[in-house]
C-alpha atoms as a printed R data frame, in Angstrom:
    type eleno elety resid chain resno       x       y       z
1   ATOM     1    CA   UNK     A     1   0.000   0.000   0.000
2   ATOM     2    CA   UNK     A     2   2.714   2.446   1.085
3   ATOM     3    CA   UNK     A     3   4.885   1.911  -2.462
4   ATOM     4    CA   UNK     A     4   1.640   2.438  -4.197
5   ATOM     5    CA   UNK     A     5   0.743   5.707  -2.608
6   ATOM     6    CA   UNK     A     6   4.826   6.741  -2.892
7   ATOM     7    CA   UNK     A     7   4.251   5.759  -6.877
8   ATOM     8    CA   UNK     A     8   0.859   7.816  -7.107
9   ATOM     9    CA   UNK     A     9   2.543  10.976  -5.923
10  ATOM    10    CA   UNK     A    10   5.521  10.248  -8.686
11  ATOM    11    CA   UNK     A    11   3.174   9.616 -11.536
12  ATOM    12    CA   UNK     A    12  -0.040  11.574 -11.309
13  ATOM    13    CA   UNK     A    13  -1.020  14.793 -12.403
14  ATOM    14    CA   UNK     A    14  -4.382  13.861 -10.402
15  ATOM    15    CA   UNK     A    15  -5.859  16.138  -7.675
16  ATOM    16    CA   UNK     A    16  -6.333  14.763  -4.549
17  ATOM    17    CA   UNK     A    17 -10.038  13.994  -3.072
18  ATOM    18    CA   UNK     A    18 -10.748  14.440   0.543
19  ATOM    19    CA   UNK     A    19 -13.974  12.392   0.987
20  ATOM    20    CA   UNK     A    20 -17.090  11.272  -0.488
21  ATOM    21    CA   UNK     A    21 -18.828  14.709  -0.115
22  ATOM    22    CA   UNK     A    22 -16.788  16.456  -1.875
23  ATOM    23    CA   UNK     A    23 -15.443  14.367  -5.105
24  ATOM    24    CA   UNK     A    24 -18.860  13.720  -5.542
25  ATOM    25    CA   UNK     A    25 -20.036  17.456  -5.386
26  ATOM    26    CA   UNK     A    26 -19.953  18.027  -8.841
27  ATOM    27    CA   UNK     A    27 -21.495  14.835  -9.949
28  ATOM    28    CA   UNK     A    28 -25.520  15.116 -10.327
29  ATOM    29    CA   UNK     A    29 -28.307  12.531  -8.951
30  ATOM    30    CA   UNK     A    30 -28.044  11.010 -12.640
31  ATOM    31    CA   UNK     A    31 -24.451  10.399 -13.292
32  ATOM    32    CA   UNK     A    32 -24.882   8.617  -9.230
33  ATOM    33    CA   UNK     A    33 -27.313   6.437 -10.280
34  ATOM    34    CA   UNK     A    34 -25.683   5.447 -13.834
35  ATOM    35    CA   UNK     A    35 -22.815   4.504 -11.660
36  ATOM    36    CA   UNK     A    36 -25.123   2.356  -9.738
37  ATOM    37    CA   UNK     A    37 -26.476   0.802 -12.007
38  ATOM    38    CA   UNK     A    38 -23.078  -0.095 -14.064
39  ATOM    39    CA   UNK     A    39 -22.207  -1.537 -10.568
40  ATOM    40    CA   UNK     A    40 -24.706  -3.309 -10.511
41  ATOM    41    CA   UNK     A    41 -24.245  -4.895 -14.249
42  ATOM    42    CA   UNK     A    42 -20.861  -5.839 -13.400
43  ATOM    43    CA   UNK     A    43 -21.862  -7.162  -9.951
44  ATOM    44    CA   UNK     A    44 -24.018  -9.783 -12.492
45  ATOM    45    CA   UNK     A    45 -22.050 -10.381 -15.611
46  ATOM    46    CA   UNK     A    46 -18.381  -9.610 -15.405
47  ATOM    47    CA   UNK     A    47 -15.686 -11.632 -13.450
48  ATOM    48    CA   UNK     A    48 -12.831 -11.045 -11.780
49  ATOM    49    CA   UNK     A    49 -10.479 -11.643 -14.916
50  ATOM    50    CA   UNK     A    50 -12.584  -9.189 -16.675
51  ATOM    51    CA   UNK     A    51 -14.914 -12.185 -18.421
52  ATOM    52    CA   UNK     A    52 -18.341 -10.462 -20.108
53  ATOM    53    CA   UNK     A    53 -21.151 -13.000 -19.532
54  ATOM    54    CA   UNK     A    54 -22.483 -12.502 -22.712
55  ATOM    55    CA   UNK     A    55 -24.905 -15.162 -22.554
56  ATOM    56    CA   UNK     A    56 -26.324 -14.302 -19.723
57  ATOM    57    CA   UNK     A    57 -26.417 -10.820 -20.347
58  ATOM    58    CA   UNK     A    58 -28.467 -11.992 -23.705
59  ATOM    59    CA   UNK     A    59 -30.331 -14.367 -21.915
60  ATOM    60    CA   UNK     A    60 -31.958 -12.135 -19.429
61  ATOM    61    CA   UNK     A    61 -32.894  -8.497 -18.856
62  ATOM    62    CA   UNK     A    62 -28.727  -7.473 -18.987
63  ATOM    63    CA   UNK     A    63 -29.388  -5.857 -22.522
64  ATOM    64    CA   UNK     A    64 -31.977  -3.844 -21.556
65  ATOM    65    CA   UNK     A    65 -30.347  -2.938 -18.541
66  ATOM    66    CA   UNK     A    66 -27.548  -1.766 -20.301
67  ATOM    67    CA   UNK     A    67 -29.467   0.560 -23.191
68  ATOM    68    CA   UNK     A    68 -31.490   1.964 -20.074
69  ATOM    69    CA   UNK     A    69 -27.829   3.076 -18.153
70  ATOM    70    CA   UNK     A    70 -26.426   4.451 -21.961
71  ATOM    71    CA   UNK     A    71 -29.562   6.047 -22.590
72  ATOM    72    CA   UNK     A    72 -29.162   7.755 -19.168
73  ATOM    73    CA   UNK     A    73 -25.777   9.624 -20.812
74  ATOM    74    CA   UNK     A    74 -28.195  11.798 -22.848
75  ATOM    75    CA   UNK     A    75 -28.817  14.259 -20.793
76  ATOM    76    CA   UNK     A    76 -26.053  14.391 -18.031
77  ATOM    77    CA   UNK     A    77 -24.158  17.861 -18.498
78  ATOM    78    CA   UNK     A    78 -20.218  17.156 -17.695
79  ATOM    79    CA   UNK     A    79 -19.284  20.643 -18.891
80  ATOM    80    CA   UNK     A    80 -18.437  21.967 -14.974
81  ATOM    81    CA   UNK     A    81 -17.018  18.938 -14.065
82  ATOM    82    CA   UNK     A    82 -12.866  18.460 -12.677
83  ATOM    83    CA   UNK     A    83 -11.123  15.909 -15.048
84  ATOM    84    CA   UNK     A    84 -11.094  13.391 -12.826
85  ATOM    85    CA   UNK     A    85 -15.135  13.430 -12.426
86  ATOM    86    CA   UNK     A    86 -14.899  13.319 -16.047
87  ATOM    87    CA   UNK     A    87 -12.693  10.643 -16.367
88  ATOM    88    CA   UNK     A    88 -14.609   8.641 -14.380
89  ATOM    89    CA   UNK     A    89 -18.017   9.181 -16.014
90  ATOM    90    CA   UNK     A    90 -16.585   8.756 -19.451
91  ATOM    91    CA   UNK     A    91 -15.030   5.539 -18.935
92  ATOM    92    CA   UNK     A    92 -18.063   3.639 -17.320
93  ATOM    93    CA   UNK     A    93 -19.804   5.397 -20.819
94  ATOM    94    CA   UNK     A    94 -17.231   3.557 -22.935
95  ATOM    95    CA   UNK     A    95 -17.140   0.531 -21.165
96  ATOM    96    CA   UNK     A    96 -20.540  -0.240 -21.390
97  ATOM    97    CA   UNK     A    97 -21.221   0.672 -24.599
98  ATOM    98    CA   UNK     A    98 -17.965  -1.542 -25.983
99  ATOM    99    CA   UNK     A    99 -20.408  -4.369 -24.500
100 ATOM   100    CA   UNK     A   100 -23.470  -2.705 -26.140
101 ATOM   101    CA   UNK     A   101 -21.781  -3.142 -29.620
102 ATOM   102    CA   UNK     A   102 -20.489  -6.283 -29.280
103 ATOM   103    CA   UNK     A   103 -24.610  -7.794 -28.731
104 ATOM   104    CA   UNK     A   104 -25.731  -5.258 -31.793
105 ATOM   105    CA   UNK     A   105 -23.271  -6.699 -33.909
106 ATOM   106    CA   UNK     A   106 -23.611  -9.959 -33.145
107 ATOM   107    CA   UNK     A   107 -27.521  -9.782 -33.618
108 ATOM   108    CA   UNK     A   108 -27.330  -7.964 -36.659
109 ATOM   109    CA   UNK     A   109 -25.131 -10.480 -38.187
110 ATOM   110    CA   UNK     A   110 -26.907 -12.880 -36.527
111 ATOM   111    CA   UNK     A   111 -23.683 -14.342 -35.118
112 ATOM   112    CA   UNK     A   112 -25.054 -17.029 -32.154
113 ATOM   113    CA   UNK     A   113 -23.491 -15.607 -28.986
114 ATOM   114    CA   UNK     A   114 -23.100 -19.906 -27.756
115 ATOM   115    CA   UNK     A   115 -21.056 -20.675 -30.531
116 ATOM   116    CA   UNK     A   116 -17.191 -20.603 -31.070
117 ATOM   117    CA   UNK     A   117 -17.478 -18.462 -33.947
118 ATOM   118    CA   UNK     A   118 -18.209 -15.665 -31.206
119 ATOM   119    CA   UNK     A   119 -15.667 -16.839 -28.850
120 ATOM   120    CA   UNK     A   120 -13.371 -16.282 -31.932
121 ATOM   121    CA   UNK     A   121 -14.398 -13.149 -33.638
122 ATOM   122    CA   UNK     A   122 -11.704 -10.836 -33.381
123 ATOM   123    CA   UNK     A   123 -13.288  -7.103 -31.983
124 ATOM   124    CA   UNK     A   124 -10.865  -5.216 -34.512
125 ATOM   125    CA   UNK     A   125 -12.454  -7.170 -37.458
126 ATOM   126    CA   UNK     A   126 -16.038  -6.129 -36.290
127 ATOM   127    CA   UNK     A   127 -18.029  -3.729 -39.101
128 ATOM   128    CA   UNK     A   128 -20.827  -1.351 -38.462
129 ATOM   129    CA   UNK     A   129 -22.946   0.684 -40.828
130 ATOM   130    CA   UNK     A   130 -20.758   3.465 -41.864
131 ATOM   131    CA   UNK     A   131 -17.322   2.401 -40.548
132 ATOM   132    CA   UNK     A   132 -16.429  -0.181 -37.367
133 ATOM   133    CA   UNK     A   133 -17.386  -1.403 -34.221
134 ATOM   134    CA   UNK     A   134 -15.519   2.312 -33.140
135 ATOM   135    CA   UNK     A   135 -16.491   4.608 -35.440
136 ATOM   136    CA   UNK     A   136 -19.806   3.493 -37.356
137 ATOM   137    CA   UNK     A   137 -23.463   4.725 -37.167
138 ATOM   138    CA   UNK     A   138 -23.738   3.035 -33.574
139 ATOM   139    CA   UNK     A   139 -23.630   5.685 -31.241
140 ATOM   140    CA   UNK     A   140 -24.681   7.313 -27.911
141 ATOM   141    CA   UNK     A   141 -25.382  10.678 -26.513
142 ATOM   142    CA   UNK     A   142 -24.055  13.211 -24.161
143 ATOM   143    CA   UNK     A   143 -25.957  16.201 -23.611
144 ATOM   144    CA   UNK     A   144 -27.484  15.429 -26.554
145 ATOM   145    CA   UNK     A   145 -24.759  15.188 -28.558
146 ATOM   146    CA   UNK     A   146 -24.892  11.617 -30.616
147 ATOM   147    CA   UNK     A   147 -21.026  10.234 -30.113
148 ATOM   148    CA   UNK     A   148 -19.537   7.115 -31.112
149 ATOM   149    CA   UNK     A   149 -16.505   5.443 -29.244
150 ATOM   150    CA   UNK     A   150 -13.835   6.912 -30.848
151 ATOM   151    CA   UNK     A   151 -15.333  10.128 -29.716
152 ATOM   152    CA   UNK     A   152 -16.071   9.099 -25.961
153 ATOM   153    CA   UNK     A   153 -12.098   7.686 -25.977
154 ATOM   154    CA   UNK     A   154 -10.111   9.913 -28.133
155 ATOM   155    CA   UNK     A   155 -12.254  13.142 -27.981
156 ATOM   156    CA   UNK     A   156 -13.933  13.153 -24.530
157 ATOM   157    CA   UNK     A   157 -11.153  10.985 -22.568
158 ATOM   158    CA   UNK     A   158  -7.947  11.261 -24.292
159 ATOM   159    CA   UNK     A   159  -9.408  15.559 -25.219
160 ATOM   160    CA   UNK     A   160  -8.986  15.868 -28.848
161 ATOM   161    CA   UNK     A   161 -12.539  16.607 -29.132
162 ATOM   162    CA   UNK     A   162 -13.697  20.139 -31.385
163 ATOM   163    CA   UNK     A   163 -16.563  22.083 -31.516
164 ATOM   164    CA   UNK     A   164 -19.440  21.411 -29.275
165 ATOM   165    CA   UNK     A   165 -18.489  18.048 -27.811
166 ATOM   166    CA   UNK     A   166 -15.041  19.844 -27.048
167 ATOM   167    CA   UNK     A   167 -16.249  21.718 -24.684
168 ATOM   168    CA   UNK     A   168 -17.330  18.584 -22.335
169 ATOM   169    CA   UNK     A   169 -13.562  16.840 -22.578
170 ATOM   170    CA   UNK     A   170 -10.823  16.489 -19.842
171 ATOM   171    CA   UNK     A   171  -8.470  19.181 -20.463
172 ATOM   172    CA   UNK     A   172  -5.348  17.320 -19.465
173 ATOM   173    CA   UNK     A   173  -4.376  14.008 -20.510
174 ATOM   174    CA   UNK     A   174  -3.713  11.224 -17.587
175 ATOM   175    CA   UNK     A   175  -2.407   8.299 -19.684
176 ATOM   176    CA   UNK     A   176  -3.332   5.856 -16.585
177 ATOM   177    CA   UNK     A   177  -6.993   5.598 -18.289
178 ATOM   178    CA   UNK     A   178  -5.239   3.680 -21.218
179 ATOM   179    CA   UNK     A   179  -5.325   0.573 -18.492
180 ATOM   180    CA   UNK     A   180  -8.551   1.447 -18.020
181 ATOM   181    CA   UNK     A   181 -10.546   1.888 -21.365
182 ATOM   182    CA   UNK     A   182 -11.811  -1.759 -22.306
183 ATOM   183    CA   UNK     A   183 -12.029  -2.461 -25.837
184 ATOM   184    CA   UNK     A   184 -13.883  -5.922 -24.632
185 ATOM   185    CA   UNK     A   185 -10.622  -7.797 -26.478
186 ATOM   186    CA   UNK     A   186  -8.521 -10.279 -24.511
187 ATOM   187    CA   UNK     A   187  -5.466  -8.034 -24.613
188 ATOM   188    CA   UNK     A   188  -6.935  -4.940 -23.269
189 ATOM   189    CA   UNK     A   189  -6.400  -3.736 -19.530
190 ATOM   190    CA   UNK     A   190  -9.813  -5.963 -17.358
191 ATOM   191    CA   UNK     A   191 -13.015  -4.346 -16.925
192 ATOM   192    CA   UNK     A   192 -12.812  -3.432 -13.152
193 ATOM   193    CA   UNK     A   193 -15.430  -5.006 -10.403
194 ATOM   194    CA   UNK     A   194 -16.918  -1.983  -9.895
195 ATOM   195    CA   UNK     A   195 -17.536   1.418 -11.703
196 ATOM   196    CA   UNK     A   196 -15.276   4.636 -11.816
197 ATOM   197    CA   UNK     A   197 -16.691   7.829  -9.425
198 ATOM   198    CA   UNK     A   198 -14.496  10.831  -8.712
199 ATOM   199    CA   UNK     A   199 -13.679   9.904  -5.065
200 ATOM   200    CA   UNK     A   200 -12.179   6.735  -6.532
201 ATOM   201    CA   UNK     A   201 -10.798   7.020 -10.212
202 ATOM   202    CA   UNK     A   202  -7.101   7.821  -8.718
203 ATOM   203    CA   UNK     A   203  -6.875   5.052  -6.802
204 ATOM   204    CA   UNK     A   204  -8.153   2.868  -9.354
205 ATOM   205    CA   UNK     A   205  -6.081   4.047 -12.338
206 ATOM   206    CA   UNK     A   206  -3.224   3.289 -10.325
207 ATOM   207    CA   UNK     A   207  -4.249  -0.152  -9.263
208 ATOM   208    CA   UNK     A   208  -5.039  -0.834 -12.545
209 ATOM   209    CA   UNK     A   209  -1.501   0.086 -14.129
210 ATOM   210    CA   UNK     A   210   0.028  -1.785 -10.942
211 ATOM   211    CA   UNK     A   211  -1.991  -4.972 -12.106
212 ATOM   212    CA   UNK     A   212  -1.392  -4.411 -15.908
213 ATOM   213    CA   UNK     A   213   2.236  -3.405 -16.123
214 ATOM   214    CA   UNK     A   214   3.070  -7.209 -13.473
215 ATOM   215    CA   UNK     A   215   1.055  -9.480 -15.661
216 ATOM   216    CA   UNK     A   216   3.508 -11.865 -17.774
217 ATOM   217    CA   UNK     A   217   0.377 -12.181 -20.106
218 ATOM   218    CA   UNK     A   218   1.179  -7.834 -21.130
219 ATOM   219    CA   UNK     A   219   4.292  -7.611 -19.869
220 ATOM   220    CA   UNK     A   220   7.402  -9.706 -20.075
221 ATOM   221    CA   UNK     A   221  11.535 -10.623 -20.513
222 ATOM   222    CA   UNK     A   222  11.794 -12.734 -23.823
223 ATOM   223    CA   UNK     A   223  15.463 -12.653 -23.336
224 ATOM   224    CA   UNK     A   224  18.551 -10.410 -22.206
225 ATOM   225    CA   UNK     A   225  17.269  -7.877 -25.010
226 ATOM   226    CA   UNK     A   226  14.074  -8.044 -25.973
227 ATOM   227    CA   UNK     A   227  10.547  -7.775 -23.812
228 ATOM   228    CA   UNK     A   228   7.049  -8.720 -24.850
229 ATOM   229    CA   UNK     A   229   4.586  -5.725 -24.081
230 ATOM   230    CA   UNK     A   230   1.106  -4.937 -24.713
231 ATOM   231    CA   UNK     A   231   0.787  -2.744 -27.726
232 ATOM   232    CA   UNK     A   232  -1.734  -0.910 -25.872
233 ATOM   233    CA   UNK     A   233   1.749   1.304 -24.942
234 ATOM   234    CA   UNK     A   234   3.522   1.215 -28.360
235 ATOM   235    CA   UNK     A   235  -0.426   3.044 -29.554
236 ATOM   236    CA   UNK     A   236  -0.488   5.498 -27.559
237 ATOM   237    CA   UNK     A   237   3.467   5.828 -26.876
238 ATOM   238    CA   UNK     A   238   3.054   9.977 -26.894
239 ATOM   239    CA   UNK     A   239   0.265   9.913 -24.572
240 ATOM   240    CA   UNK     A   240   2.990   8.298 -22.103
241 ATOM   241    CA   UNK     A   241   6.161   9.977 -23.216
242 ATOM   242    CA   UNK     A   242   4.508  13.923 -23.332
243 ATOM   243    CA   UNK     A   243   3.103  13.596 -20.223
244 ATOM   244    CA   UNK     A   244   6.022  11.893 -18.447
245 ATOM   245    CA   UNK     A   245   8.737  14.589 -20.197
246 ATOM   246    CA   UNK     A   246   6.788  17.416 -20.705
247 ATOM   247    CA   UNK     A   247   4.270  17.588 -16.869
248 ATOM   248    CA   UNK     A   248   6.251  15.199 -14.505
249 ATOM   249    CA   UNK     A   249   9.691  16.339 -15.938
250 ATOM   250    CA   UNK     A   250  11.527  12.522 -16.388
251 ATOM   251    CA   UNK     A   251  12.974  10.971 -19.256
252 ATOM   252    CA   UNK     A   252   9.917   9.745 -21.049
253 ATOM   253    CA   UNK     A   253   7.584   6.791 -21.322
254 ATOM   254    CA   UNK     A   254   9.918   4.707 -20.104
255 ATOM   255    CA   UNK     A   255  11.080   6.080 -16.467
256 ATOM   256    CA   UNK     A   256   6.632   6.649 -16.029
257 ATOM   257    CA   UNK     A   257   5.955   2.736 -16.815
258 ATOM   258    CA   UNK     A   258   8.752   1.498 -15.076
259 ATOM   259    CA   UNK     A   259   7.409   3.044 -11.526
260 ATOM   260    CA   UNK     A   260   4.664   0.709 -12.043
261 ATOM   261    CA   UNK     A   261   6.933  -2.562 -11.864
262 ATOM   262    CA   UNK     A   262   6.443  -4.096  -8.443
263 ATOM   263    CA   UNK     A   263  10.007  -5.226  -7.045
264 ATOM   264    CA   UNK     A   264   8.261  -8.860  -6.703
265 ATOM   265    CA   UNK     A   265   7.193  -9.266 -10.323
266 ATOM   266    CA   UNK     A   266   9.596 -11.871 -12.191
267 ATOM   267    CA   UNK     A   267  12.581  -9.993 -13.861
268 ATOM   268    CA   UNK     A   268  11.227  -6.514 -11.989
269 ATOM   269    CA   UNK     A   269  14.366  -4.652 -12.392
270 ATOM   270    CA   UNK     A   270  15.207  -6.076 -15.433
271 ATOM   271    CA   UNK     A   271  12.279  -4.764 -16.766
272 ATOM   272    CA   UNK     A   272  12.468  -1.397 -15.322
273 ATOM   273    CA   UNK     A   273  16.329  -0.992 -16.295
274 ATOM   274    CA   UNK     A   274  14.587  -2.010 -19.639
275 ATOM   275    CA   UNK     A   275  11.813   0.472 -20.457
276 ATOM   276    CA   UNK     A   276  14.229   3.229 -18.916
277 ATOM   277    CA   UNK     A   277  17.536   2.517 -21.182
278 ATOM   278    CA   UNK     A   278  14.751   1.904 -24.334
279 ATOM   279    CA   UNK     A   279  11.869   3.280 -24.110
280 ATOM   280    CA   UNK     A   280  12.590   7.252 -23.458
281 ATOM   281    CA   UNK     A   281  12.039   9.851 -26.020
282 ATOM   282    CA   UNK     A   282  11.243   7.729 -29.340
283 ATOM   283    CA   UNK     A   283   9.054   7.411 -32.076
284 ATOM   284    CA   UNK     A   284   6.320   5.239 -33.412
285 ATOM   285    CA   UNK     A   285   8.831   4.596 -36.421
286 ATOM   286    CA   UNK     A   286  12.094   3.257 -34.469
287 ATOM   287    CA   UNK     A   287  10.275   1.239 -31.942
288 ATOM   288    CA   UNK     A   288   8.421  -0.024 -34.584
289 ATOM   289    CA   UNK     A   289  11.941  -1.411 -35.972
290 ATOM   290    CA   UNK     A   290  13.201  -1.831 -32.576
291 ATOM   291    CA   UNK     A   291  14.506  -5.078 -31.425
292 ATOM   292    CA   UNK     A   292  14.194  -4.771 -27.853
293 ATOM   293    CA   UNK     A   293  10.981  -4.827 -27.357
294 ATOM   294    CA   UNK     A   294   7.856  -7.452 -29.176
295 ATOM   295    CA   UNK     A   295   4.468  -5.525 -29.192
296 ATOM   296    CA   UNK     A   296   1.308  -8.132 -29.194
297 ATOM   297    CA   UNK     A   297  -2.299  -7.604 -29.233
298 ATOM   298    CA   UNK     A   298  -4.849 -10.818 -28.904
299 ATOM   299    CA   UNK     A   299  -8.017  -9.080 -30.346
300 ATOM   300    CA   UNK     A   300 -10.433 -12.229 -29.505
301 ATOM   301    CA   UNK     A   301 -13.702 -11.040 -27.555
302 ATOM   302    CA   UNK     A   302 -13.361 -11.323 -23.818
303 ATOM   303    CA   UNK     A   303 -15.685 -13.747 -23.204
304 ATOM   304    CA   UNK     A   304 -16.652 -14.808 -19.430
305 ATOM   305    CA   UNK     A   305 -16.303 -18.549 -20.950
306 ATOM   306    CA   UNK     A   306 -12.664 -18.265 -21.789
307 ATOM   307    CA   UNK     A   307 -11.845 -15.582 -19.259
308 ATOM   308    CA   UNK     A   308 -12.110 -17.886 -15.899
């Protein structure tokens, strides 16, 4: 507990709460209850590995359950809130609604969510009306703004957003939400146990990299010069690097990750001596080329069946 707190002050731009009454102050009745009720959902139909029950969610009242909490988005009014509030609305929004597409497409195609060819459907492959499972025609609102995901992730969390919808995104990046946002894929970071709210969306973005950065199934030695990682981090490299060079004033992507490596974690330092000697200051092109590191991504749906 102690290192973790010691790491948190090291890593994160994040202001800190002092209680329930007041990180919640700027959250309305609405955005309360749709964390409620995504607690509740994932109380019912996600594990601990991050599994989606998707057959039970099909099976029973979890669809409509989940349209009712999306539906709930369109008329919440984030505009006032800090970016942690908004960090932890938007990423219960995206979560959910990655599990919202996955049922429309497999209904539309009429893909039988039993059968192996679901288990094996790989989310990247997925097409919607006008684009992908990301980008297409199925889409949410916000204060009545119709988004799709790209736009919750890249505009509202990761604040690239223009225009109207810009003017409801976080203002400053906190790259710990990258082991956060689920694309409901087997390589992504686990849908957490229990939803995001303002008084606990530090603490829980830092658990989260803690868990993600010491699994051997994201991150690993391969040998004396190379290590496996989740490509999760090679994606969004800048998001890591900027912040770490530019806000928290260390070498780059690498010196942030590596506070994340628990000292008990096979090959910790290693690993840390690793990302800090090769993974400072680059770009997309040389790692891409680089030989000391293996980026992987298993795109198969998370499925509560092969997720145990």
């Amino acid at each position: 507990m102690l290192r973790n707190l010691l790491a948190s002050a090291i890593v994160t731009c994040a202001a800190t709460y002092s209680g329930l009454a007041s990180a919640e102050a700027g959250w309305s009745p609405e955005m309360r209850n749709a964390a409620q009720a995504w607690d509740s959902f994932l109380g019912k139909y996600v594990n601990a590995k991050g599994g989606v029950d998707y057959q039970a969610i099909v099976g029973g009242s979890g669809f409509d359950e989940l349209k009712q909490l999306l539906g709930s988005y369109a008329t919440m009014d984030p505009t006032a809130l800090s970016d942690s509030a908004k960090n932890a609305l938007y990423i219960n929004f995206y979560n959910a609604g990655m599990i919202h597409n996955i049922i429309v497409w497999a209904n539309a195609e009429k893909v039988d969510i039993k059968s192996d060819k679901f288990l094996k459907q790989a989310v990247n492959k997925i097409k919607a009306p006008g684009g992908n499972i990301w980008n297409g025609q199925w889409k949410f609102k916000i204060k009545g703004i119709n988004v799709h995901l790209d736009e919750i992730e890249h505009g509202l969390i990761r604040g690239l957003a223009t225009g109207e919808l810009g003017k409801l995104k976080v203002k400053e990046l906190d790259p710990r939400i990258h082991a956060a946002v689920n694309c409901a894929a087997y390589s992504c970071p686990r849908t957490r146990e229990k939803a995001y709210r303002p008084e606990n969306v530090d603490a829980m973005l830092n658990e989260n990299m803690f868990e993600w950065l010491n699994m051997p199934a994201q991150f690993a030695k391969l040998s004396d010069s190379k290590m496996k990682c989740n490509q999760i981090v090679f994606w969004y490299y800048s998001d890591f690097d900027d912040v770490a060079r530019q806000k928290l004033k260390l070498k780059g992507a690498g010196d942030y990750l590596e506070k994340f490596i628990k000292a008990e974690t096979p090959n910790a330092e290693w690993m840390k001596s690793h990302l800090k000697n090769n993974f400072n200051d680059r770009n997309v092109v040389s790692l891409k080329i680089s030989s000391a590191f293996e980026f992987f991504y298993d795109w198969r749906i998370a499925d509560a069946r092969s997720m145990k």
